[in-house]
C-alpha positions as a LaTeX table, in Angstrom:
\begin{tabular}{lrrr}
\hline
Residue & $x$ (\AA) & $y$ (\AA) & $z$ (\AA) \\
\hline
Unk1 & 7.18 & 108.37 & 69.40 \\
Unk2 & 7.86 & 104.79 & 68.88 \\
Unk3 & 4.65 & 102.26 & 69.00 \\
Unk4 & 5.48 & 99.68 & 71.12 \\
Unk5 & 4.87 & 95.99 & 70.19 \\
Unk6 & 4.22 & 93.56 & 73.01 \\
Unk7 & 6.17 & 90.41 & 72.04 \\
Unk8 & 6.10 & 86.71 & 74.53 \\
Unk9 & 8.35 & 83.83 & 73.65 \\
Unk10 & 8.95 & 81.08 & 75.63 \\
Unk11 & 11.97 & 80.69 & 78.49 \\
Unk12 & 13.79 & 77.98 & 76.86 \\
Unk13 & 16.99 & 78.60 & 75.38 \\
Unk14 & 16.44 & 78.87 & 71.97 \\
Unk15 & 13.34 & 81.24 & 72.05 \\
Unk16 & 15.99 & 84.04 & 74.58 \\
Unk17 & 18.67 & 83.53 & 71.84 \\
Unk18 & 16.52 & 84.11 & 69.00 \\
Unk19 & 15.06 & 87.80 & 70.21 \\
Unk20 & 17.73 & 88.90 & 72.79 \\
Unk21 & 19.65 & 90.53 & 69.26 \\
Unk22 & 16.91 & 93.01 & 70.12 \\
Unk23 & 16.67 & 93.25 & 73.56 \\
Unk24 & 20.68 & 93.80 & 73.70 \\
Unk25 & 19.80 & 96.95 & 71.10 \\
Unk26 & 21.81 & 94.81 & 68.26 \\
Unk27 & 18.78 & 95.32 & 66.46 \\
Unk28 & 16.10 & 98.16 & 66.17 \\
Unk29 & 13.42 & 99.65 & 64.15 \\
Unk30 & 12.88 & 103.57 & 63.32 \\
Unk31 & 8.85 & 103.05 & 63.49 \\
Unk32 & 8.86 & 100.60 & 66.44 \\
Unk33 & 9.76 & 99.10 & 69.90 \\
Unk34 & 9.61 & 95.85 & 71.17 \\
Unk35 & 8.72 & 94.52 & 74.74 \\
Unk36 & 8.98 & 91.20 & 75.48 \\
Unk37 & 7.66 & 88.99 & 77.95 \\
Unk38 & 8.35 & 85.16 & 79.28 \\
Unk39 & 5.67 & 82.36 & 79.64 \\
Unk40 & 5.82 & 78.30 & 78.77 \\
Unk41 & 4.54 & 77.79 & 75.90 \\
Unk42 & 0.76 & 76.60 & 76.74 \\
Unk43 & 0.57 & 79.68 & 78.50 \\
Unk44 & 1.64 & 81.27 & 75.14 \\
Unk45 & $-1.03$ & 79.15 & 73.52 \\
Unk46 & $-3.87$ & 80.29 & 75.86 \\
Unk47 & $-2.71$ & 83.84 & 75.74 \\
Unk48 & $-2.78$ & 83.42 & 71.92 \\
Unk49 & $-6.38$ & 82.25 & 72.28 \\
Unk50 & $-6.93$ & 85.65 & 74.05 \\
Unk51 & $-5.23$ & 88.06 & 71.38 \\
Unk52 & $-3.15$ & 89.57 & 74.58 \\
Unk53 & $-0.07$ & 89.76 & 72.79 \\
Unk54 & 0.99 & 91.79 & 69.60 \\
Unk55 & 3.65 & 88.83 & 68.52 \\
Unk56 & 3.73 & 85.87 & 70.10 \\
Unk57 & 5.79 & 82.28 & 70.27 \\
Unk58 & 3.05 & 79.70 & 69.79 \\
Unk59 & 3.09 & 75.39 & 68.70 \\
Unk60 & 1.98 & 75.37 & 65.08 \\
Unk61 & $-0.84$ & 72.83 & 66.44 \\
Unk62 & $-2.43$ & 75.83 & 67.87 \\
Unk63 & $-2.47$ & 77.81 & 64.48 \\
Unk64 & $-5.81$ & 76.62 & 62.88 \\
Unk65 & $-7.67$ & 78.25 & 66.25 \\
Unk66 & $-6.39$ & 81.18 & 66.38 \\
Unk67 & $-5.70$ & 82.08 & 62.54 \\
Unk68 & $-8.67$ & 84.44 & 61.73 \\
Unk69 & $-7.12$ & 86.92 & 64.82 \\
Unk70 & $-3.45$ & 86.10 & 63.96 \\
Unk71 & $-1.20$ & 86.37 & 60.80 \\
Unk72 & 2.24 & 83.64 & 60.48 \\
Unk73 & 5.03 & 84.97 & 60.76 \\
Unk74 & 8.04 & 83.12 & 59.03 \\
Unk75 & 11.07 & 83.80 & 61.39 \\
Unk76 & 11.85 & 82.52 & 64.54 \\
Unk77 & 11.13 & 79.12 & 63.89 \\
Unk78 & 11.84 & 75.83 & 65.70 \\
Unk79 & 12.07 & 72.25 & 63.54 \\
Unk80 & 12.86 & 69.02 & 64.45 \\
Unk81 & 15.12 & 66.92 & 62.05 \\
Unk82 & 15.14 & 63.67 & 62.86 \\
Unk83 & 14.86 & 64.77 & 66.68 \\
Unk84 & 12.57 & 66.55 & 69.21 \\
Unk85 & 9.97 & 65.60 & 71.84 \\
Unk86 & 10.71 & 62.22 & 73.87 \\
Unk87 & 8.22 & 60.16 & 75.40 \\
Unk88 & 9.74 & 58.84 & 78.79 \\
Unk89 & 9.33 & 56.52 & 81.42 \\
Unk90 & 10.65 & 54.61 & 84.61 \\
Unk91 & 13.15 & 52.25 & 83.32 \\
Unk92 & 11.75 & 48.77 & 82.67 \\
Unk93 & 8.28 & 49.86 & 82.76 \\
Unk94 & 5.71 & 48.29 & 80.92 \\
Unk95 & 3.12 & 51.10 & 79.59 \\
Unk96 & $-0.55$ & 49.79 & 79.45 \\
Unk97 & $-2.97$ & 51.19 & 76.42 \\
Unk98 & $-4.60$ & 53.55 & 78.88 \\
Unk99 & $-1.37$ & 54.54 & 80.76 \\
Unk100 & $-1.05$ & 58.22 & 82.27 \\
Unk101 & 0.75 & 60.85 & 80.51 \\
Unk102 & 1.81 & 63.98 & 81.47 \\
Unk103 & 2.16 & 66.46 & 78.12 \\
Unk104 & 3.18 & 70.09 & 78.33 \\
Unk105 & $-0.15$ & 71.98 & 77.02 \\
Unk106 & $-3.44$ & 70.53 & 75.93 \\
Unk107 & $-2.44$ & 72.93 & 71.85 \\
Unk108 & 1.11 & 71.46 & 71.35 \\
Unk109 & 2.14 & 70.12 & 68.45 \\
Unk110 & 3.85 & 67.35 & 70.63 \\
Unk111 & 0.54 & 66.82 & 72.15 \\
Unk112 & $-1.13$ & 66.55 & 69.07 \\
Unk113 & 0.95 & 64.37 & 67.44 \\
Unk114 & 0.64 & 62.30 & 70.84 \\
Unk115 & $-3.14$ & 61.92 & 70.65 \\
Unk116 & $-3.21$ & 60.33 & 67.06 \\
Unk117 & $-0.52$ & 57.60 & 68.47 \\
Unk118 & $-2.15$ & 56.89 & 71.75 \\
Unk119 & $-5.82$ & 58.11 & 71.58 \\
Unk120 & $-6.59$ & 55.57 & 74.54 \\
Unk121 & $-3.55$ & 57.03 & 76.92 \\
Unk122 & $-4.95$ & 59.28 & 79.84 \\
Unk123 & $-3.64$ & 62.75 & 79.56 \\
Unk124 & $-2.75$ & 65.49 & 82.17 \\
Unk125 & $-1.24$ & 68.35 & 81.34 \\
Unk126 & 1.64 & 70.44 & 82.94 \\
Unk127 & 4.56 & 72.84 & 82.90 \\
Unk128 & 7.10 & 71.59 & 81.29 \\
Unk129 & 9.65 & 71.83 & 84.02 \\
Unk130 & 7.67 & 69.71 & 85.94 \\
Unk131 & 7.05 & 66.54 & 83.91 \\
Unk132 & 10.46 & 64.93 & 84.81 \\
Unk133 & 9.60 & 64.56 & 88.37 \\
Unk134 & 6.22 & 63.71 & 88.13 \\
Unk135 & 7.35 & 60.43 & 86.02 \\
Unk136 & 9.65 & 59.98 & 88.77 \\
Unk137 & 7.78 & 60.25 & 91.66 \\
Unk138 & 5.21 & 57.82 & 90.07 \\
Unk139 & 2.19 & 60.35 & 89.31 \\
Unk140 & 2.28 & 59.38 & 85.84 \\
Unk141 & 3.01 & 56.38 & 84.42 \\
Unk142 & 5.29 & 58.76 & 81.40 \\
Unk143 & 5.33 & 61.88 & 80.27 \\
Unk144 & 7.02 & 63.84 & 77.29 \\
Unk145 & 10.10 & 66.17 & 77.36 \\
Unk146 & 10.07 & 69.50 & 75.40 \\
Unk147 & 12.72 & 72.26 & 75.40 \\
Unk148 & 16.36 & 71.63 & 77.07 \\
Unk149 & 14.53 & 68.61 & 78.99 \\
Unk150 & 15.30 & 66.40 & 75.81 \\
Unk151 & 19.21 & 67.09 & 76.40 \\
Unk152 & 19.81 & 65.44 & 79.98 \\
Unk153 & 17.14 & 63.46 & 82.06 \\
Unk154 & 17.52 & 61.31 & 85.66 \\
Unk155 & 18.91 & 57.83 & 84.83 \\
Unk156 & 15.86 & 56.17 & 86.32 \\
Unk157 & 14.21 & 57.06 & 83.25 \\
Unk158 & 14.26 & 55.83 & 79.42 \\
Unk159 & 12.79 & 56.61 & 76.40 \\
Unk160 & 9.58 & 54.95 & 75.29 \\
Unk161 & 9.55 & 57.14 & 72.16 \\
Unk162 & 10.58 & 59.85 & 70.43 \\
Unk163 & 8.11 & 61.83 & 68.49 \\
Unk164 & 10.16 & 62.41 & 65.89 \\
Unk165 & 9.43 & 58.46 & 64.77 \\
Unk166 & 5.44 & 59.27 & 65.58 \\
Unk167 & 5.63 & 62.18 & 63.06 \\
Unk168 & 7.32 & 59.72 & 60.28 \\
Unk169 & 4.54 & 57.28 & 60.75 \\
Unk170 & 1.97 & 60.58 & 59.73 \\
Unk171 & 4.04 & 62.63 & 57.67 \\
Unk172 & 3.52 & 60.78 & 54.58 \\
Unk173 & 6.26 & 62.45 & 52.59 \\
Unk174 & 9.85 & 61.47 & 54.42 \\
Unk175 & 11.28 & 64.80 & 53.46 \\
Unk176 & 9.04 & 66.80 & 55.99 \\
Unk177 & 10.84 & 68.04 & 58.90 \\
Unk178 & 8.61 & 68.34 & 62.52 \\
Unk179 & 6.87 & 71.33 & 63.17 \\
Unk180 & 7.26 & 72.41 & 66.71 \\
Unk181 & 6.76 & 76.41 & 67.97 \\
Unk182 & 6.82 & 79.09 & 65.62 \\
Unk183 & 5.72 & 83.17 & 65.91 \\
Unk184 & 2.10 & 84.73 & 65.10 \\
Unk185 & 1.43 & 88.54 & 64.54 \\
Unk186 & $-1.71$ & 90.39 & 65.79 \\
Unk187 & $-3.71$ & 90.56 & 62.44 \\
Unk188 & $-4.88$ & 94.16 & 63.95 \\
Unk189 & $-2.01$ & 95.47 & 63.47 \\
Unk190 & $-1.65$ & 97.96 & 60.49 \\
Unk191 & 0.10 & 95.76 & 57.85 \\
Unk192 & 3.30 & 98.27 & 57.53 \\
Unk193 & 3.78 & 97.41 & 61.03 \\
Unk194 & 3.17 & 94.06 & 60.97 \\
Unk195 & 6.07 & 93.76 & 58.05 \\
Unk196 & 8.19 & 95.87 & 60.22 \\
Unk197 & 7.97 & 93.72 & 63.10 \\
Unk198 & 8.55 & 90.43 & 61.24 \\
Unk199 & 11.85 & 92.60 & 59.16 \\
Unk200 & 12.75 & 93.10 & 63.01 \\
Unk201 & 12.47 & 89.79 & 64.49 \\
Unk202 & 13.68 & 88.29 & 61.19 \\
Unk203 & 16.89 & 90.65 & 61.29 \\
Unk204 & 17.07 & 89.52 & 65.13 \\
Unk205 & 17.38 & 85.75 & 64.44 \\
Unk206 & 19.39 & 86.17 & 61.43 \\
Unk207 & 22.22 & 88.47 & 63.92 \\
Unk208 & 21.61 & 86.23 & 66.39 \\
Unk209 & 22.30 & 83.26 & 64.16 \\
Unk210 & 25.66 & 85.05 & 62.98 \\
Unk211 & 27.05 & 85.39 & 66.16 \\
Unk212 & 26.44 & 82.50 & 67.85 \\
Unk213 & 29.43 & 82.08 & 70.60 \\
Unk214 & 29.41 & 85.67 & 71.77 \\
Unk215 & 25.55 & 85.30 & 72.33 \\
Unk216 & 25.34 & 82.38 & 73.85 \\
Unk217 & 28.41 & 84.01 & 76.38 \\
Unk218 & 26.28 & 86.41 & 77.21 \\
Unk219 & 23.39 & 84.44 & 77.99 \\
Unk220 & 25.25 & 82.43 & 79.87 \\
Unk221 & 26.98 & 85.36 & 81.76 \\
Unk222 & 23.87 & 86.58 & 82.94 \\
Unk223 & 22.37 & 83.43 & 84.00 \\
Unk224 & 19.39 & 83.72 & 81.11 \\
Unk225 & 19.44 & 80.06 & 80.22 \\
Unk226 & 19.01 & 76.72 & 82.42 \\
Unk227 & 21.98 & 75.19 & 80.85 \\
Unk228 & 25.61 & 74.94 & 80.82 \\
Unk229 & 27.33 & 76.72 & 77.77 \\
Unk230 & 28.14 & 72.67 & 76.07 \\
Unk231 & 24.44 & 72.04 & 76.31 \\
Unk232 & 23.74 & 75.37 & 75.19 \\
Unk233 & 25.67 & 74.80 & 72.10 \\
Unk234 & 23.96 & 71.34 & 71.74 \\
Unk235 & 20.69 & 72.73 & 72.02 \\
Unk236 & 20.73 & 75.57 & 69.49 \\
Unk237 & 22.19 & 73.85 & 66.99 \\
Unk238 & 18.86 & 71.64 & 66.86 \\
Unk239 & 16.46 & 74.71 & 67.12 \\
Unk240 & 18.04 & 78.02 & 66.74 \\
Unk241 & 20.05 & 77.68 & 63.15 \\
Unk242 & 19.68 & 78.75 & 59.63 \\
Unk243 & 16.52 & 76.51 & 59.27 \\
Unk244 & 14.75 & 79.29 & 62.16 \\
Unk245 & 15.64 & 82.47 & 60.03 \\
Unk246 & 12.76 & 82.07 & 57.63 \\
Unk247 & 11.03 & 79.42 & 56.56 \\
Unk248 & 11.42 & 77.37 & 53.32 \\
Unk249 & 8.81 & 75.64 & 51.16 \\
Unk250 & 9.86 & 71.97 & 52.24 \\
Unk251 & 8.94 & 73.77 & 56.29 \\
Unk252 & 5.54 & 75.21 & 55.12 \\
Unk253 & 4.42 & 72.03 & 53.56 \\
Unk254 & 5.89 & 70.37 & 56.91 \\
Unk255 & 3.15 & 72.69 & 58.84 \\
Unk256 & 0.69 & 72.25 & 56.17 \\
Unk257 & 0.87 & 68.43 & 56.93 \\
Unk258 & 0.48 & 69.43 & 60.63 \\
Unk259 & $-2.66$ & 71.62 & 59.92 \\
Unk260 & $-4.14$ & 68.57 & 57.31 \\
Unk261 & $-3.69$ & 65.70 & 60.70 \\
Unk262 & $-5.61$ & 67.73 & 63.51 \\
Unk263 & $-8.38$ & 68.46 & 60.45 \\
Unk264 & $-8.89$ & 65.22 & 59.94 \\
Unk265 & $-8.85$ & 64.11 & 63.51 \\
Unk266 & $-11.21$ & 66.42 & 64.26 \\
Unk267 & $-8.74$ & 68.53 & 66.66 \\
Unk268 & $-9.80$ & 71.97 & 64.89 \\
Unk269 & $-13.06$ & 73.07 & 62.85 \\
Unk270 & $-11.34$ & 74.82 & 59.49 \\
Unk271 & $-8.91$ & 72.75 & 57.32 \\
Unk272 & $-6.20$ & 75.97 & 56.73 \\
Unk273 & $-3.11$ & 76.31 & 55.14 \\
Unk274 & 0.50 & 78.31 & 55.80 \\
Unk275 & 1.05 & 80.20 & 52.61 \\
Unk276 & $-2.06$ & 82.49 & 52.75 \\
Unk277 & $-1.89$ & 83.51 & 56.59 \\
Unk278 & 1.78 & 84.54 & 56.02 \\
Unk279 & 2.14 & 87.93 & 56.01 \\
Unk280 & 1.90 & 89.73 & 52.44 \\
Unk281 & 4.95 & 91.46 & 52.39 \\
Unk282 & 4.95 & 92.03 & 48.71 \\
Unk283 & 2.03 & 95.13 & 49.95 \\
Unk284 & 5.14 & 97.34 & 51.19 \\
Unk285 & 7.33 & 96.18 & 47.54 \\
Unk286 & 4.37 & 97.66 & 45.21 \\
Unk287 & 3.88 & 100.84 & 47.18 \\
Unk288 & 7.47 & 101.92 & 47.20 \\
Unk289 & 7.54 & 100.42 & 43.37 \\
\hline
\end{tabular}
């Protein structure tokens, strides 16, 4: 029998394209199954905090608190390259230092990156889907756009910022790309398992990656995205490429940096880095050696 490995991801686009290689049966493993299950990210984040899934889409600015219960995994990754998160507002509005904001989860990377640029701005937080309107209907003075939102947004509204210009003010070296959401394995997990599931997912965004029109048909076809197939196309070409299938030195420094500006803000107790909470597949190389 087949041990079954509880996996959540987000709803946006590029999160269903990057596991539904497995979910269509594309992709499979001889020691494992996979069950997934749908949540916005800070609900991912919280649940993370919780250990309730075995896998698990998280922000990297949640990493550092939940790293002792939860090993990196280095697929199924989403960078920003000179894009990602936008701060909005009503069009020729005049934000104040202590203006409202309306952020997507209290342990996002966007949110984090947020606080260092405007630590007097007051924060709410909410589902992402909802930000839009509430900037709109004048419950916060701005708010910042995640996911698909970034694509297409009411013209009553502009962009204050993009946090892809906050990050180059903090990065320090200008080859770092932005961190946003990557995956986290239960560290409870036996360890052959644990490489199994990251081979799986890996394989998953790598097939997914490969066939990229016939995917994105199907997702379309059966009404599993929020966007038409152009924006579709759009959208995973920022955060669903060859840069998700595993991640590359220049990426883990890129997180490192993330991990090094919440330490020294204060944002998490332990100062941690990527490379040693990856997860060691070189164990299953020496035993079959």
């Amino acid at each position: 029998m087949l041990k079954n490995i509880s996996v959540a991801h987000s709803p946006d686009a590029d999160d269903i394209f990057m596991y539904q290689a497995i979910k269509f049966g594309w992709i499979g493993s001889k020691i494992l199954s996979f069950s997934n299950t749908a949540a916005d990210i800070q609900t991912l984040n919280y649940e993370a905090l919780k250990g309730t899934y075995d896998a698990t889409a998280i922000s990297f600015g949640l990493y550092p608190l939940i790293y002792e219960d939860y090993a990196l995994l280095r697929t199924a990754v989403s960078f920003g390259e000179g894009y990602g998160p936008k701060l909005i507002k009503k069009n020729g509005a005049v934000l104040k230092p202590n203006f409202k904001v309306a952020l997507s989860g209290e342990h996002t990377t966007n949110a984090m990156l947020f606080r260092l640029a405007y630590p007097k701005a007051r924060i709410v937080y909410k589902n992402f889907l909802e930000i839009e309107s509430a900037v709109l209907s004048g419950e916060v003075d701005a708010g910042v756009l995640i996911h698909e939102s970034i694509l297409s947004f009411s013209s009553e509204l502009c962009v204050e910022r993009e946090l892809w210009d906050i990050w180059c003010e903090f990065r320090g070296d200008e080859s770092l790309p932005l961190p946003l959401g990557g995956m986290a394995v239960r560290r409870s997990l036996p360890l052959s398992d644990a490489i199994e599931c990251e081979r799986v997912l890996t394989k998953a965004v790598e097939v997914a990656n490969s066939n990229k029109k016939l995917l994105s048909k199907m997702l379309i076809e059966r009404n599993l995205v929020r966007v038409d197939d152009k924006k579709l196309d759009v959208y995973l070409n920022l955060y669903a490429n060859d840069n998700s299938i595993n991640m590359s030195e220049i990426q883990l420094e890129a997180v490192n940096r993330v991990f090094e500006l919440g330490f020294e803000a204060g944002f998490y107790p332990n100062l941690i880095k990527a490379e040693p909470n990856l997860i060691p597949t070189e164990y299953l190389e020496s035993r079959n050696a």
